[in-house]
C-alpha positions as CSV (number, residue, x, y, z in Angstrom):
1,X,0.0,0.0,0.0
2,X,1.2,3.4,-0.9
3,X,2.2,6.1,1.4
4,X,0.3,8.7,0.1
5,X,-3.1,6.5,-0.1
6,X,-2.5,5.4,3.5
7,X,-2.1,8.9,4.5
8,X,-5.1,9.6,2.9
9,X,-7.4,6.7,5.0
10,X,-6.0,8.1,8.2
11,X,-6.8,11.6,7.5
12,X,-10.2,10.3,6.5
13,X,-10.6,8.4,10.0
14,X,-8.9,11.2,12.2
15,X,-11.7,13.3,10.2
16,X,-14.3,11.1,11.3
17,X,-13.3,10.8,15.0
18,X,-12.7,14.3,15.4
19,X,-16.9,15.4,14.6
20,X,-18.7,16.4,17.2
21,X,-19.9,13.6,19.6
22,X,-23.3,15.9,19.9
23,X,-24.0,15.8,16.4
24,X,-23.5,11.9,16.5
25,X,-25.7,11.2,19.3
26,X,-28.5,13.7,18.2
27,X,-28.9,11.7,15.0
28,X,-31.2,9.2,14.1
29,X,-29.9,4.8,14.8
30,X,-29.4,4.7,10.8
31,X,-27.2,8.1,10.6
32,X,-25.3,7.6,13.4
33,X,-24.1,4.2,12.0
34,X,-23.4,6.3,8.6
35,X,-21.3,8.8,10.3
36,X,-18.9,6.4,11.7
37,X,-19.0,3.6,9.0
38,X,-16.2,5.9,6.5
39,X,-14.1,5.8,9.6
40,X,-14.1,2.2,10.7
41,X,-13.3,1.6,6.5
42,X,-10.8,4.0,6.5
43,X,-8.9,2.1,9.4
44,X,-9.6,-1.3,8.1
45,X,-8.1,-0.5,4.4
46,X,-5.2,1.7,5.8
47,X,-3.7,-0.8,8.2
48,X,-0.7,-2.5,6.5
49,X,-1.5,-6.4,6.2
50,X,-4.8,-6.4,6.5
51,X,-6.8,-7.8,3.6
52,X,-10.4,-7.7,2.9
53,X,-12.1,-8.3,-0.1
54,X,-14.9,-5.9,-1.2
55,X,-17.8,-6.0,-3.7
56,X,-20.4,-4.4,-5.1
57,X,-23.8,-6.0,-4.4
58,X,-24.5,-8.7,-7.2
59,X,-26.7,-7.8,-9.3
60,X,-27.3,-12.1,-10.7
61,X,-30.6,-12.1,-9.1
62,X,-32.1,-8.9,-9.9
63,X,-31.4,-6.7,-12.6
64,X,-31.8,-3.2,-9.9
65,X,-29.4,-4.7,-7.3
66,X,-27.2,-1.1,-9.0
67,X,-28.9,1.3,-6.7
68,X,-27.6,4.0,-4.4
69,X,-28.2,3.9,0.0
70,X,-30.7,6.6,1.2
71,X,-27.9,8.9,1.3
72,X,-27.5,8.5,-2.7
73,X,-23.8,6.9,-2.2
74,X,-22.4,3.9,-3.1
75,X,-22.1,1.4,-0.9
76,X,-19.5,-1.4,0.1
77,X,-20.3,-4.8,0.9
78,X,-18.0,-7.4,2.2
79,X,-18.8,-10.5,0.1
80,X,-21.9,-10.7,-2.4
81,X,-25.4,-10.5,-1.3
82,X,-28.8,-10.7,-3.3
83,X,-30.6,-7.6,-3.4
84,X,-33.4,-8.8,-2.0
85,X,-32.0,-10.6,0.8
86,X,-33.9,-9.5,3.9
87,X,-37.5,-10.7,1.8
88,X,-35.7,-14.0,1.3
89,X,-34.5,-14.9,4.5
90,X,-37.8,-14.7,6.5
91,X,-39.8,-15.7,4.0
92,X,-41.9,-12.7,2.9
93,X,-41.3,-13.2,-0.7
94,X,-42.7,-16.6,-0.4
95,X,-46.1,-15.6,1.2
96,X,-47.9,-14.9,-2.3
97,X,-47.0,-18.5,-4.3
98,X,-47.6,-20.8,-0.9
99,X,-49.6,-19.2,1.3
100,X,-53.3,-18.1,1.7
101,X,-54.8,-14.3,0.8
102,X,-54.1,-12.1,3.8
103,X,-57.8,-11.9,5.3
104,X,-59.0,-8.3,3.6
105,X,-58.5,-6.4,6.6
106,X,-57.0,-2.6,7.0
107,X,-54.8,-1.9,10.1
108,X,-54.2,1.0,11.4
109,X,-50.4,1.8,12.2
110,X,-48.9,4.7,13.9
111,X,-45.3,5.4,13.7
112,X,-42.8,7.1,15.8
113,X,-39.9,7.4,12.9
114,X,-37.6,10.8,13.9
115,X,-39.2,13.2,11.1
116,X,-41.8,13.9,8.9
117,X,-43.1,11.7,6.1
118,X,-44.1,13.0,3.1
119,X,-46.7,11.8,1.4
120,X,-45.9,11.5,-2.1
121,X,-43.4,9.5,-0.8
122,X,-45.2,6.7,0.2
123,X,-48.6,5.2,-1.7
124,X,-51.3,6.9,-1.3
125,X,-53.4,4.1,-1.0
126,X,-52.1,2.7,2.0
127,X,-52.3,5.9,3.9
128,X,-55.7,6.3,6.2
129,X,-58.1,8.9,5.1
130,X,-57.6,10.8,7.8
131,X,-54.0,11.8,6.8
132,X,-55.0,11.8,2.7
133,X,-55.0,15.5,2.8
134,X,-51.9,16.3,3.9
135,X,-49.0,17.4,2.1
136,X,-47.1,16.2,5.7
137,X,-47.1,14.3,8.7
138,X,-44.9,16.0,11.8
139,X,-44.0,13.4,13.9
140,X,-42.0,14.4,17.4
141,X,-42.0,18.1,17.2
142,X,-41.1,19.8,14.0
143,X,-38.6,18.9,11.2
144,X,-36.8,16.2,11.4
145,X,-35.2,13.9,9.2
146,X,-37.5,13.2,6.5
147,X,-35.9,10.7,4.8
148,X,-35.4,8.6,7.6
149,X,-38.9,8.5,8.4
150,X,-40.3,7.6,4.6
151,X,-37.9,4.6,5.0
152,X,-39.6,3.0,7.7
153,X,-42.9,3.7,6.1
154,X,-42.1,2.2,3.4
155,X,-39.8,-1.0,4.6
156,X,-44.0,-1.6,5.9
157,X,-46.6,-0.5,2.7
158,X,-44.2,-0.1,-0.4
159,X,-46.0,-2.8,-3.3
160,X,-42.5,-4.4,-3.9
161,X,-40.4,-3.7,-0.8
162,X,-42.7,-3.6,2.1
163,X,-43.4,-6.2,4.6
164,X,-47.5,-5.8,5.1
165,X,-50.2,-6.4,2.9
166,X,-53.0,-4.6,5.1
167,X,-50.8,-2.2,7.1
168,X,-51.9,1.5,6.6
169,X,-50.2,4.7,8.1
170,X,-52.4,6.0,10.5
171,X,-50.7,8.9,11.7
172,X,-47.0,9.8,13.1
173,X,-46.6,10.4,16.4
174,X,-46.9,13.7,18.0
175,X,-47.9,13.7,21.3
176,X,-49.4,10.7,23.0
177,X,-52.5,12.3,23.1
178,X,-53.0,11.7,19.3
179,X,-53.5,7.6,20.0
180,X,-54.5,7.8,23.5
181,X,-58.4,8.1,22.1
182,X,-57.8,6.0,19.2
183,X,-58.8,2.4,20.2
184,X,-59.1,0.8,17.0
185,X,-55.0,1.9,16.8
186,X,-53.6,-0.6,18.4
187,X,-50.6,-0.9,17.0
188,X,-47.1,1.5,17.0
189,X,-43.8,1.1,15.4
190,X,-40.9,2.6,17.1
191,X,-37.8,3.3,15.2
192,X,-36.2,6.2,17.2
193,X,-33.7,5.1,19.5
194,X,-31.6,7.8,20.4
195,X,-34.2,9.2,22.8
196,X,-34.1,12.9,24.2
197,X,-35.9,14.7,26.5
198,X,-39.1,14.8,24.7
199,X,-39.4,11.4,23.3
200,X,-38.1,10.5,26.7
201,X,-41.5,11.6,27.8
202,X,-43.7,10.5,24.9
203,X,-42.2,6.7,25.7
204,X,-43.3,7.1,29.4
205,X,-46.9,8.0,28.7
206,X,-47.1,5.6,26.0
207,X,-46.4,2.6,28.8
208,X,-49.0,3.7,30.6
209,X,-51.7,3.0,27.3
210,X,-53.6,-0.3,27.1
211,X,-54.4,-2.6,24.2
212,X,-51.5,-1.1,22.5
213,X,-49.0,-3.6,20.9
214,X,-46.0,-1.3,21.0
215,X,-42.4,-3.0,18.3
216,X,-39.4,-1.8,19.9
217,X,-36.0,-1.1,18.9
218,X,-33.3,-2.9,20.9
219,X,-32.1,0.7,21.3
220,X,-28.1,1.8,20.8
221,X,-24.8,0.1,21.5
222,X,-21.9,-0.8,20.1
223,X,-20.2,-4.1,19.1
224,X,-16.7,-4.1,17.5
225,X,-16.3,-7.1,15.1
226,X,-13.3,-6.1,13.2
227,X,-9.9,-5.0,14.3
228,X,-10.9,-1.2,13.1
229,X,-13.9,-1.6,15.3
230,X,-12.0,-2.1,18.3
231,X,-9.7,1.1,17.0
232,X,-12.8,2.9,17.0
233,X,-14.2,1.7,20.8
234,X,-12.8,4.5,23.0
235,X,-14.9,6.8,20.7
236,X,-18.1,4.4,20.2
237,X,-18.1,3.0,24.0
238,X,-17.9,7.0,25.1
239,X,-21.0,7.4,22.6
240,X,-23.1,4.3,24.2
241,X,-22.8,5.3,27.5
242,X,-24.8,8.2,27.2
243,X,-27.1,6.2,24.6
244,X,-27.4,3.7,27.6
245,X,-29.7,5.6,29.8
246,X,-31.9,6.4,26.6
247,X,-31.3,2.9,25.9
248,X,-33.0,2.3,29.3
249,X,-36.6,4.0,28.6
250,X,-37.2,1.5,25.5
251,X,-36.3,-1.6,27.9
252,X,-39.2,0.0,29.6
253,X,-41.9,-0.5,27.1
254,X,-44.0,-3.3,26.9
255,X,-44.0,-4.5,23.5
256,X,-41.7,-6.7,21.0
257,X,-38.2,-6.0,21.4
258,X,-36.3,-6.2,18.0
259,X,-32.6,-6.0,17.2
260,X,-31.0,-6.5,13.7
261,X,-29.1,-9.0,11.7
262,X,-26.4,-8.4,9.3
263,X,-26.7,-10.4,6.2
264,X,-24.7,-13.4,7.0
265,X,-26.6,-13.5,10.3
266,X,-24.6,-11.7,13.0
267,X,-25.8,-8.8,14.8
268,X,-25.9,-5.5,13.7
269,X,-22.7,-3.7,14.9
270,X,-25.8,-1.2,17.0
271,X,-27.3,-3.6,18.1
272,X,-27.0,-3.9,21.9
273,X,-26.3,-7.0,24.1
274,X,-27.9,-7.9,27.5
275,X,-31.4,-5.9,26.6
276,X,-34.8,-7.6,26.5
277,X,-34.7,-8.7,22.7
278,X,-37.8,-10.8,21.5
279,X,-36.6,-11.5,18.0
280,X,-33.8,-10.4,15.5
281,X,-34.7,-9.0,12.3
282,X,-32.5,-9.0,8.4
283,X,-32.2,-5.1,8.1
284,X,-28.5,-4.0,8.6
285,X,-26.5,-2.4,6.0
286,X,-28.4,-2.7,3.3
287,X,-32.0,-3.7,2.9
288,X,-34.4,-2.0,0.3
289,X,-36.8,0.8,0.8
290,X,-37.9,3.8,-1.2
291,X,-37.6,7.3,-0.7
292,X,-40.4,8.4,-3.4
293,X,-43.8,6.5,-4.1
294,X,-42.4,5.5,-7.7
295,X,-39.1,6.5,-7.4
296,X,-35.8,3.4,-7.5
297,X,-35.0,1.2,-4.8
298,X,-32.5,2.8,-2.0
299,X,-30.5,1.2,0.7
300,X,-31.9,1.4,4.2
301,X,-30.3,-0.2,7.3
302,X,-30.0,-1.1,11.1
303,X,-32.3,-1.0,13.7
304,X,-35.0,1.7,12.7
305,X,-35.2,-0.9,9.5
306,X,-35.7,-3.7,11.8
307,X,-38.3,-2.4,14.5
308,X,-40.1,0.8,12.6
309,X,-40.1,-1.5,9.0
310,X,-40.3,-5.0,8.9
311,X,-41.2,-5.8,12.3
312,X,-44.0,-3.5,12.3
313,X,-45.1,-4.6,9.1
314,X,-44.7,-8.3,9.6
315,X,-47.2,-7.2,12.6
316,X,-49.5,-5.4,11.0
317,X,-50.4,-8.7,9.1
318,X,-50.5,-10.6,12.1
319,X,-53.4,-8.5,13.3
320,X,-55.1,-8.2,9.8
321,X,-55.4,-12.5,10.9
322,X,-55.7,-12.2,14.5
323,X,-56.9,-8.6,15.4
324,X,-57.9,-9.6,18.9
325,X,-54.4,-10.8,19.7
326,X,-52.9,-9.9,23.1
327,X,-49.2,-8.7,23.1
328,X,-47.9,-12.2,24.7
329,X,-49.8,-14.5,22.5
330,X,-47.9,-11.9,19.8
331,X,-44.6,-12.3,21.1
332,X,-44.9,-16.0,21.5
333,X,-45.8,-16.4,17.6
334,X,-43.0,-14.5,16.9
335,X,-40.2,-16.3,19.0
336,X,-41.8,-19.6,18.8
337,X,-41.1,-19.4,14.9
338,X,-37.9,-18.4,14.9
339,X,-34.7,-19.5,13.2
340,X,-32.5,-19.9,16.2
341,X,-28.6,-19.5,15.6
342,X,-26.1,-21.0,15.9
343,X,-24.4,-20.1,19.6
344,X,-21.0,-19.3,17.9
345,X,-22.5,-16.7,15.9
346,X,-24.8,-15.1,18.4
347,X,-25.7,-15.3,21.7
348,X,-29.0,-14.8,22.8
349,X,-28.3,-11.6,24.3
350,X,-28.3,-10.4,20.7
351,X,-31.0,-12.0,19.1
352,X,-34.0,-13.2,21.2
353,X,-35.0,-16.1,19.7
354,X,-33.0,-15.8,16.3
355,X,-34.0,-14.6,13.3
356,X,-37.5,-13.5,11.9
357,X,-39.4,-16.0,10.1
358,X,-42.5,-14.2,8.4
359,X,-42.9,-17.2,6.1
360,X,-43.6,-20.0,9.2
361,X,-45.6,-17.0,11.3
362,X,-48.4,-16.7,8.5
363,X,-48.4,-20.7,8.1
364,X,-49.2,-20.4,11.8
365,X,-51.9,-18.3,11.7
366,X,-53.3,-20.0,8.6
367,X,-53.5,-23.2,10.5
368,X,-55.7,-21.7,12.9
369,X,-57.8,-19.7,10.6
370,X,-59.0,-22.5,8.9
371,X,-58.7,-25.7,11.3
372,X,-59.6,-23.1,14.6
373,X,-56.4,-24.9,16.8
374,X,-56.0,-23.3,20.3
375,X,-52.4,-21.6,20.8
376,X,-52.0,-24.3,23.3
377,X,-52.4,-26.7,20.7
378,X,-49.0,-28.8,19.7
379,X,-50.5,-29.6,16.4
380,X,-50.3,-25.8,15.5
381,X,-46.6,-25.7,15.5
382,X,-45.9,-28.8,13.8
383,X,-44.8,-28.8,10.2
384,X,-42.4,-31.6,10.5
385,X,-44.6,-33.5,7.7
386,X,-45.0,-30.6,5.4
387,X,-41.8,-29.5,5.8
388,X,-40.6,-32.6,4.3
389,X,-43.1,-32.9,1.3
390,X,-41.7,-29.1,0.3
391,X,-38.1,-30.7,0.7
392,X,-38.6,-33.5,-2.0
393,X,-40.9,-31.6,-4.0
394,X,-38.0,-29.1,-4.5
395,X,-34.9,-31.4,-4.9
396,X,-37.1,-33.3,-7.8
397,X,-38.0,-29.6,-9.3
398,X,-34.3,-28.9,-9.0
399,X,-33.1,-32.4,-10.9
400,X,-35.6,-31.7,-13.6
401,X,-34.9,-27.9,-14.3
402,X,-33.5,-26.4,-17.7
403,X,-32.8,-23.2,-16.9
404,X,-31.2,-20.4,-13.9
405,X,-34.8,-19.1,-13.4
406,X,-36.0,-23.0,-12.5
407,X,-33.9,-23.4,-10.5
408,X,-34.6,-20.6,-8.5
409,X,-37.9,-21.6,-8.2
410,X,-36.8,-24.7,-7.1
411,X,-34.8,-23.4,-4.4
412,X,-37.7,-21.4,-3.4
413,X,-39.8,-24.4,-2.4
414,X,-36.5,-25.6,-0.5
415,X,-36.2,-22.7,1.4
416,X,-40.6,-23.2,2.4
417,X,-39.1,-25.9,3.8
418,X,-36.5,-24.6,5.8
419,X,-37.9,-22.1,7.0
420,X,-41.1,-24.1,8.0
421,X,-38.4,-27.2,9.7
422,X,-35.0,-26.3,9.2
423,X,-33.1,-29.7,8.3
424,X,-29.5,-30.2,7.8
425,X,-30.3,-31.8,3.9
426,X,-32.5,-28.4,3.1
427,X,-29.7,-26.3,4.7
428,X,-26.7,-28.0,2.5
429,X,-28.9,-27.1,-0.6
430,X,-29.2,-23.6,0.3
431,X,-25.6,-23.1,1.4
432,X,-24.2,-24.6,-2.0
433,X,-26.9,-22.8,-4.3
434,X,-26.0,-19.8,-2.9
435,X,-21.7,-20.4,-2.6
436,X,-22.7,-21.6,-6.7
437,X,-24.0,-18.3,-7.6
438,X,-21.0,-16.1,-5.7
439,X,-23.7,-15.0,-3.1
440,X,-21.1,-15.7,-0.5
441,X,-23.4,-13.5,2.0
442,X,-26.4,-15.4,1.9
443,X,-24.4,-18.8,2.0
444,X,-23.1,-17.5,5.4
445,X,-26.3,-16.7,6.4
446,X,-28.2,-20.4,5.9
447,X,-24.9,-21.9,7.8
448,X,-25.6,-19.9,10.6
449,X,-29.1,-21.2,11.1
450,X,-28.8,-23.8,14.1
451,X,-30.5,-27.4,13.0
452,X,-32.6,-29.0,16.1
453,X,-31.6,-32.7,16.4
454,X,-35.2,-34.2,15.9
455,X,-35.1,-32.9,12.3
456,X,-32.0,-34.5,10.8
457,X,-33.2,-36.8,7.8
């Protein structure tokens, strides 16, 4: 490496460390993680001997992987990862060619998302009446960072990208007073985890609300996973300890607790360990959203992603099915149909339960939509049977396809059955299709998934 590049990387770094810890901490979970990726680069590729390799997303699986993040830049990736990753790996994208119609009812969500949505950028027909005409929605005081908060929306009612069918944006919160009357509103996605003294408050009055199903980020830490993460503790670690009293307000609320997953399923570098995580969710670094109704595909990440978006989404669908659900039978449904990881990759500290399985959630609820089981019931959560018919059904697709695009659709009916049983024969298909098709990232991913005994074939 040449002197006057490495020079330049440490000058970029020193830059980075030398902002303003204020600015940093007054930021939203996604910019915050922005302002102080550059600098953890920077160290990595300006440290003699140290050798990573880095890509551009690959584009093999969908022809507008080529997009910019949500702060039009370019983004580096270590390894390869399908665009669509975060759809794939619990399932969502699976939901319309297995699973039954989502049952046609609207629900209201209300979102506390660190600025204002606008509403031509999100679809107009999944925002309630009540809100169709406004140019704006204010949520915690005024301004704010708009883009971060038409992110969120969207991760939950974009056509392509989001995670609900029947989710609608109700309203963005401004005072608890706006929901407090709202009973059929029962549900809140929370992707602000930097709290100050004003949030601070609106979280303590929204404990004290009932019949409210309240998805929680797992708030704001930091976990160095690289040597240039560890360079950059003494700054982070100064940062997280004032983030940990905030940090402390969202333990508080009763709702599911959501952290984030890296693509090859290790927790987000901001996710925190040793708070009450529920579930972990495929958001950091890169998963898809929009900033503009029809505009392209941007790059989203971390925990606002996880909790505000997909969570919330994925839960807004759950009540469309079950609207009378309570917040525990919620939680269990969520955890019980997790992909649990393996311990070397993350504790539980980290991830709850493991990773979000949308895919196995709304088989759930299917089941007792149309057969009436009790919660209580084993049969509900049983799919060792079907789980296994999806399993040779795809390997005798696969052996009989002509083509890249059958085979995908082949490995699409292997990963139903993963995700509904995950078996160590469905998991060594996944791992080699993806290792086949350079999506080293994915690969890593499916590896990390940790196999119960009683489903080895």
């Amino acid at each position: 490496m040449g002197l006057r590049h490495f020079s330049l990387k440490v000058l970029l770094f020193l830059a980075i460390l030398h902002m303003p810890l204020a600015s940093a901490l007054n930021a939203g979970p996604t910019k915050r993680l922005s302002l102080c990726g550059a600098g953890v680069i920077a160290l990595i590729l300006g440290v003699p001997g140290v050798e990573l390799s880095y890509r551009y997303v690959s584009a093999r699986m969908e022809p507008s992987a080529e997009v910019g993040n949500w702060k039009g830049e370019r983004r580096l990736e270590w390894g390869k990862l399908s665009p669509r990753w975060a759809q794939e790996y619990t399932g969502e994208d699976l939901r319309e060619r297995f699973l039954a119609k989502v049952p046609e009812r609207r629900v209201p969500v209300g979102l506390l998302a660190g600025g204002n949505i606008e509403l031509g950028g999100i679809p107009r027909s999944r925002v309630h009446v009540r809100l169709q005409n406004s140019v704006a929605v204010v949520p915690l005081g005024s301004g704010g960072n708009t883009e971060h908060a038409t992110l969120v929306a969207n991760l939950i009612i974009d056509p392509q990208l989001g995670f609900s069918r029947r989710g609608e944006i109700y309203f963005t919160l401004s005072t608890p007073s706006s929901i407090r009357g709202q009973t059929d509103v029962r549900l809140v996605g929370i992707s602000v985890a930097g709290l100050g003294e004003e949030q601070t408050k609106v979280m303590r009055e929204l404990t004290e609300m009932e019949n409210k199903i309240f998805i929680v980020p797992a708030g704001y830490g930091w976990n160095p996973r690289t040597p240039g993460d560890y360079a950059l503790g003494w700054y982070r670690g100064a940062e997280a300890q004032v983030a940990a009293a905030r940090n402390e307000e969202l333990d508080k609320m009763p709702g599911i607790h959501v952290g984030s997953l890296q693509g090859n399923g290790r927790p987000a570098q901001t996710t925190p360990s040793g708070r009450n995580i529920d579930i972990a969710v495929p958001s950091d670094r890169r998963i898809l959203s929009r900033l503009k109704a029809d505009g392209p595909p941007v790059y989203f990440t971390g925990n606002s992603a996880a909790s505000g978006g997909v969570m919330t989404g994925v839960a807004a669908d759950i009540l469309a099915f079950e609207p009378n659900i309570s917040l525990e039978e919620m939680r269990t449904l969520i955890r019980r149909t997790a992909l649990p990881l393996k311990n070397s990759v993350a504790s539980s500290s980290y991830v709850g339960s493991g990773s979000l399985n949308a895919f196995k959630i709304f088989r759930v609820l299917e089941k007792r939509m149309f057969r009436g089981l009790a919660w209580t019931d084993q049969s509900l959560w049983d799919f060792d049977a079907e789980s296994k018919a999806f399993l040779e059904r795809g390997k005798v697709a696969m052996a009989s396809a002509k083509s890249m695009e059958d085979r995908l659709q082949a490995m699409d009916i292997i990963r139903a059955s993963f995700l509904l049983n995950p078996s160590e024969e469905a998991q060594r298909l996944l791992v080699n299709f993806y290792k086949e098709q350079e999506l080293d990232v994915n690969a890593q991913f499916y590896d990390s998934i940790l196999v119960p005994l009683s489903t080895e074939r």
